[in-house]
C-alpha positions as CSV (number, residue, x, y, z in Angstrom):
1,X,0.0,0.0,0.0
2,X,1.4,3.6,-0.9
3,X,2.0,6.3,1.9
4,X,-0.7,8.5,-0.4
5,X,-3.1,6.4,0.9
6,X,-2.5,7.6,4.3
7,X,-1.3,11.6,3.5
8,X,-5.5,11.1,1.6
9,X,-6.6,9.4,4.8
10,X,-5.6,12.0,7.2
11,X,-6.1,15.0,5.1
12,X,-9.5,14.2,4.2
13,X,-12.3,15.3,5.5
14,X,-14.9,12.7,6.0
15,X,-18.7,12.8,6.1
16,X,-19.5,9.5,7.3
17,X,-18.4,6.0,8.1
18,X,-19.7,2.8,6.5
19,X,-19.6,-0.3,8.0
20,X,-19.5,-3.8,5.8
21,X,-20.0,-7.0,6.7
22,X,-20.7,-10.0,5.0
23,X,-19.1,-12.8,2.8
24,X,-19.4,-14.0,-1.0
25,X,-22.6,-11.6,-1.7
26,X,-21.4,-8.7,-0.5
27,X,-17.8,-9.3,-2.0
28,X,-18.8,-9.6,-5.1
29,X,-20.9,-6.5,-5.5
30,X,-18.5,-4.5,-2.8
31,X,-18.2,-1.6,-5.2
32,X,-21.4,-1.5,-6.3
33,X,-22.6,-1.4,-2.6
34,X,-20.1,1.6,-1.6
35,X,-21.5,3.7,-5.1
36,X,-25.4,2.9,-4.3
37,X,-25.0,3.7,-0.1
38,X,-22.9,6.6,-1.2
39,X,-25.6,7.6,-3.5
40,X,-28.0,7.8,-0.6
41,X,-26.0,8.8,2.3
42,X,-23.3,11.2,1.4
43,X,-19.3,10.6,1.2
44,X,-16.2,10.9,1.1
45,X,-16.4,8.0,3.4
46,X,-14.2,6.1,6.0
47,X,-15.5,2.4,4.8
48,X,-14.6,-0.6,6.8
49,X,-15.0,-3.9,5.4
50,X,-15.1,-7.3,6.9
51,X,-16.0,-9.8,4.2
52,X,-14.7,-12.5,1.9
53,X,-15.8,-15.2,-0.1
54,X,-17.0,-17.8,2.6
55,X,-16.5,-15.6,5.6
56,X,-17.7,-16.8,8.9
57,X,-19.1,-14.3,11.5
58,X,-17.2,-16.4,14.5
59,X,-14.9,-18.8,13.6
60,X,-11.8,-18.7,10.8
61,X,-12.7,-19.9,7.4
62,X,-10.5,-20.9,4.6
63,X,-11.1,-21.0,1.0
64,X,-9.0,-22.5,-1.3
65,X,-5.3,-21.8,0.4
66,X,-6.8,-18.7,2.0
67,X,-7.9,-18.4,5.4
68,X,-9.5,-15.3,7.1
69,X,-10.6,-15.1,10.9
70,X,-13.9,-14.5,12.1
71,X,-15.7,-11.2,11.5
72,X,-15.9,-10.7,15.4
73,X,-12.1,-11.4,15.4
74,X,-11.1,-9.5,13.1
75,X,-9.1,-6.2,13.4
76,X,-12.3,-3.8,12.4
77,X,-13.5,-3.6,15.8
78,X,-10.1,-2.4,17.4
79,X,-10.7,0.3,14.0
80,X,-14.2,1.2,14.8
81,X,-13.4,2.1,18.9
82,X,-10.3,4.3,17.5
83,X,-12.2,5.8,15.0
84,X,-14.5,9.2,15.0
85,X,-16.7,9.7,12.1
86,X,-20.0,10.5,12.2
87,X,-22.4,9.9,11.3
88,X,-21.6,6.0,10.9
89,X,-24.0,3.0,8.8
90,X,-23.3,-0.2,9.0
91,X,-25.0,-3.5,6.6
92,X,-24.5,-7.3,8.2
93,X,-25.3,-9.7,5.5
94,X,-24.8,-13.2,4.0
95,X,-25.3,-14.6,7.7
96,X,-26.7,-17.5,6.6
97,X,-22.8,-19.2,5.6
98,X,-22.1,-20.1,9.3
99,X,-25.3,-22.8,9.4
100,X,-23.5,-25.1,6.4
101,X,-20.4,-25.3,8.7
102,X,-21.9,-27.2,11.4
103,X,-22.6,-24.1,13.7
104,X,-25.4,-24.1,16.2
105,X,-28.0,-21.5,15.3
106,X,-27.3,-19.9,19.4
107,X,-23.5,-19.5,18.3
108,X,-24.4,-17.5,15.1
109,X,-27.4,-15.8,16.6
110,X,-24.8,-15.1,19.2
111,X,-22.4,-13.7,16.8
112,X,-24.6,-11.5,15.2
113,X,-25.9,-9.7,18.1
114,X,-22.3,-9.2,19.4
115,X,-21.4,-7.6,16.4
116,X,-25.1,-5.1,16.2
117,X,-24.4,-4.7,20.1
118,X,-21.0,-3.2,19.3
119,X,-22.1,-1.4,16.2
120,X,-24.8,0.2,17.9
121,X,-22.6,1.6,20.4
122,X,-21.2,3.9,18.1
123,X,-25.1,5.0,17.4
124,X,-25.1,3.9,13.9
125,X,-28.1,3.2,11.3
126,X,-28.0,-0.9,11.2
127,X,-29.6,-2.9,8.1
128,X,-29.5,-6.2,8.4
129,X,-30.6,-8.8,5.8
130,X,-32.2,-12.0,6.6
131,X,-31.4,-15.4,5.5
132,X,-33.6,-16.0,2.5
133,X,-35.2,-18.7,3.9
134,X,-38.1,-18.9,1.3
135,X,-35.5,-19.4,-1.5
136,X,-34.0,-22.1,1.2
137,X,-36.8,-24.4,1.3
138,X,-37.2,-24.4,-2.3
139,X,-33.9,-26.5,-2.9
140,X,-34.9,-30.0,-3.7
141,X,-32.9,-32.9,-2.5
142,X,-31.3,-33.9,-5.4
143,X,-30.3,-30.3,-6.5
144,X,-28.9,-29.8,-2.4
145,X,-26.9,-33.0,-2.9
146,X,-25.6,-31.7,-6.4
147,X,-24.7,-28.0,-4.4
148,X,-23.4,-29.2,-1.5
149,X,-20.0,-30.4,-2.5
150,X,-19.5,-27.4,-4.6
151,X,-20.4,-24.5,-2.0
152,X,-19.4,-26.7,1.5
153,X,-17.4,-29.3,0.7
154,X,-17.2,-29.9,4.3
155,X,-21.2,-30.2,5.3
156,X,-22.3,-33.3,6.1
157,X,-26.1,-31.7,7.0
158,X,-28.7,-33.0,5.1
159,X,-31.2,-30.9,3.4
160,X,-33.6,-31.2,6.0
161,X,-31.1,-30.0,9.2
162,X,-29.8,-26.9,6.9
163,X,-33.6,-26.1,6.5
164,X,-34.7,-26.6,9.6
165,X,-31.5,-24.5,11.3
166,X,-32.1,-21.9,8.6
167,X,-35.9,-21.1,9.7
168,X,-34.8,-20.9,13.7
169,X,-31.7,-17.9,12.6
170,X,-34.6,-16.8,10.0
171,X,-36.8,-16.7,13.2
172,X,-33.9,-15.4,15.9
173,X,-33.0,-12.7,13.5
174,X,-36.7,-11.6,13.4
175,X,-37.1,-11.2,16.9
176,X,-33.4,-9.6,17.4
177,X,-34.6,-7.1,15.3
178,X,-37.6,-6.3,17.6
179,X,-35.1,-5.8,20.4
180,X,-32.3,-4.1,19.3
181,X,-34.3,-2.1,17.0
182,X,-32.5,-2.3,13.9
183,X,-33.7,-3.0,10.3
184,X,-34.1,-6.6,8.9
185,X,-34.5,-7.1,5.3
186,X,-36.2,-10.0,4.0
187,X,-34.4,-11.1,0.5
188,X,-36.9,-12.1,-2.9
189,X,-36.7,-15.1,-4.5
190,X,-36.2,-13.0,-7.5
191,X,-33.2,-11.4,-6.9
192,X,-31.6,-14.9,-6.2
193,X,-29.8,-17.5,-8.2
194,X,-30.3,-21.8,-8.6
195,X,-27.9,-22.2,-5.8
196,X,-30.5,-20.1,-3.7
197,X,-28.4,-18.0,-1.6
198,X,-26.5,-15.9,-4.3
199,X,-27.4,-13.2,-5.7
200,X,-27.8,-13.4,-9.6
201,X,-25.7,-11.2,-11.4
202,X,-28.4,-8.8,-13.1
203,X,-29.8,-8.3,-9.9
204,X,-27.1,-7.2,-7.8
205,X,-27.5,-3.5,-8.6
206,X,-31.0,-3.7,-8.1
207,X,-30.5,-5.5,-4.7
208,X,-28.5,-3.1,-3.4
209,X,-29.9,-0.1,-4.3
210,X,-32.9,-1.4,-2.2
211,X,-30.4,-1.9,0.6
212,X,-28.8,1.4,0.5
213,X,-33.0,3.0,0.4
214,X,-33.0,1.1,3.9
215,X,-30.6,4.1,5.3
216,X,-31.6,7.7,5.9
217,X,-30.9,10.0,2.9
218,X,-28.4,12.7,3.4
219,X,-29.9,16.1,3.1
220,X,-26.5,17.2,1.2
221,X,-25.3,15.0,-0.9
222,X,-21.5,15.3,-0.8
223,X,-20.3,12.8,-3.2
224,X,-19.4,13.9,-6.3
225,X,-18.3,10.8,-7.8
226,X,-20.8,7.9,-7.0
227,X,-21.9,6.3,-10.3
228,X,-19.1,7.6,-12.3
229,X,-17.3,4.8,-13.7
230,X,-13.8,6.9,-13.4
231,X,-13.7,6.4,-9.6
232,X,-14.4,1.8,-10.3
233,X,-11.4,2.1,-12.5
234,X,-9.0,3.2,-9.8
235,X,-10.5,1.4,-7.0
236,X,-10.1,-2.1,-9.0
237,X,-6.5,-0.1,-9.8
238,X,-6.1,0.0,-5.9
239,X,-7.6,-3.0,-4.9
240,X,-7.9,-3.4,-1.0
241,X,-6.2,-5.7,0.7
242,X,-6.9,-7.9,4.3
243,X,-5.2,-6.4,6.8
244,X,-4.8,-10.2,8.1
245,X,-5.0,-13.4,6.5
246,X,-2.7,-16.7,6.2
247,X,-2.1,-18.0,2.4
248,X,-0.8,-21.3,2.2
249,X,-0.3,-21.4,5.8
250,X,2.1,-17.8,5.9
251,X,0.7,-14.9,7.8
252,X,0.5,-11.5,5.5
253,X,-0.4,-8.3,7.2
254,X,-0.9,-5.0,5.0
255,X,-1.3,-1.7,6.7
256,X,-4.7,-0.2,6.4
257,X,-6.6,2.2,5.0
258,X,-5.4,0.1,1.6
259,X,-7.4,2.1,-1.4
260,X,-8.7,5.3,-1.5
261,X,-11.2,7.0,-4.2
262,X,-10.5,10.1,-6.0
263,X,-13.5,12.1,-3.5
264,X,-10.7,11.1,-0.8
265,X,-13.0,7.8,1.0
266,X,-11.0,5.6,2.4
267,X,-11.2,1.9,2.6
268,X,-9.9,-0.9,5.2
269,X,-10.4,-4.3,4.9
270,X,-9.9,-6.8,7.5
């Protein structure tokens, strides 16, 4: 990561903080997400990510010959109690990965309200979006068996315990959001894919752009460059690297903020 990264990190002067969090969904639409909730709430921002294709919210998860720890382990939290932006959104999604890897639906309930409990001490707006359950108990048996080995190679669940988990976090997220007052988003079956819990490429913009609607617009909107195509170019110039993860078994750390867009946001991922 280059210094002007971090000359543009403290010389900017930022309206608001986003806060990401999420796996394979929200990784492969990150930059359409930051451009829509930009859109709607005003920027430059101070965004902090903590995503990653098959990202678990408690535990370490490896893809591949990449592993990344938990979301409540990783190094955003130390950023977010250091940090003082105002005011700060945050979006939790793709919750539903943990139940595949053999967690009990207490530990990832658990691990969802530690992370809004922590969030919301920083008074942030919190969307959350639901597991899209409806979608769920459409997968057949042979076409689970068939999806299984591709998406959790490591599931031994049958169909019917990955359902039945699936409606009690469906359920526990429903009545979380009663009492932590935050706002819960139930997913379409339209806006998913055959494997049921992705979202299909045409989609995406649409699906976030409902997301970001979820979020209180800013009365003075500050970003100038949300939705031009100039400011995609350099972030995928400027890709942002985990602040932590192990690759073929070798620790790599890289200094964060690691990208910054041309309005000056910054962007950490961990």
């Amino acid at each position: 990561m280059s210094d002007s990264v971090h000359r543009g990190a403290r010389s900017s002067v930022l309206a608001n903080r986003l806060i990401l969090l999420g796996a394979s969904n929200l990784t492969m639409s990150l930059y359409t997400a930051i451009e829509l909730l930009q859109q709607r709430v005003g920027g430059p921002s101070d965004v902090l990510i903590a995503a990653g294709h098959g990202r678990s919210y408690g535990e370490p998860s490896q893809i591949m010959f990449r592993e990344l720890p938990g979301i409540i382990s990783s190094g955003l939290w130390k950023r977010l109690d250091r940090a003082n932006v105002r005011p700060t959104y945050a979006l939790l999604t793709d919750i539903g990965n943990d139940i595949p890897y053999g967690y009990t639906t207490q530990q990832i309930l658990g691990w969802v309200n530690w992370c809004v409990s922590r969030l919301q001490r920083q008074a942030v707006h919190v969307v959350v979006t639901n597991i899209p359950i409806a979608s769920i108990e459409t997968v057949s048996e042979w076409r689970y068996k068939m999806l299984r080995p591709l998406l959790f190679p490591n599931c031994r669940l049958s169909r019917h315990e990955v359902i039945e988990r699936a409606r009690v976090v469906h359920q526990g997220l429903i009545e979380m959001a009663v009492s932590k007052r935050f706002e819960l988003l139930e997913l379409s079956s339209d806006w998913l894919g055959a494997d049921a819990i992705h979202i299909r490429i045409g989609k995406r913009r649409d699906f976030y752009r409902y997301v970001a609607e979820q979020f209180p617009a800013s009365s003075e909107i500050q970003c100038s460059v949300a939705g031009n195509k100039s400011w995609l170019s350099i972030l995928k110039q400027q890709q942002p690297r985990f602040a932590y993860r192990k690759l073929l078994g070798q620790e790599q750390y890289r200094r964060q903020p690691s990208a910054q867009l041309t309005d000056g946001t910054i962007i950490s991922m961990y």
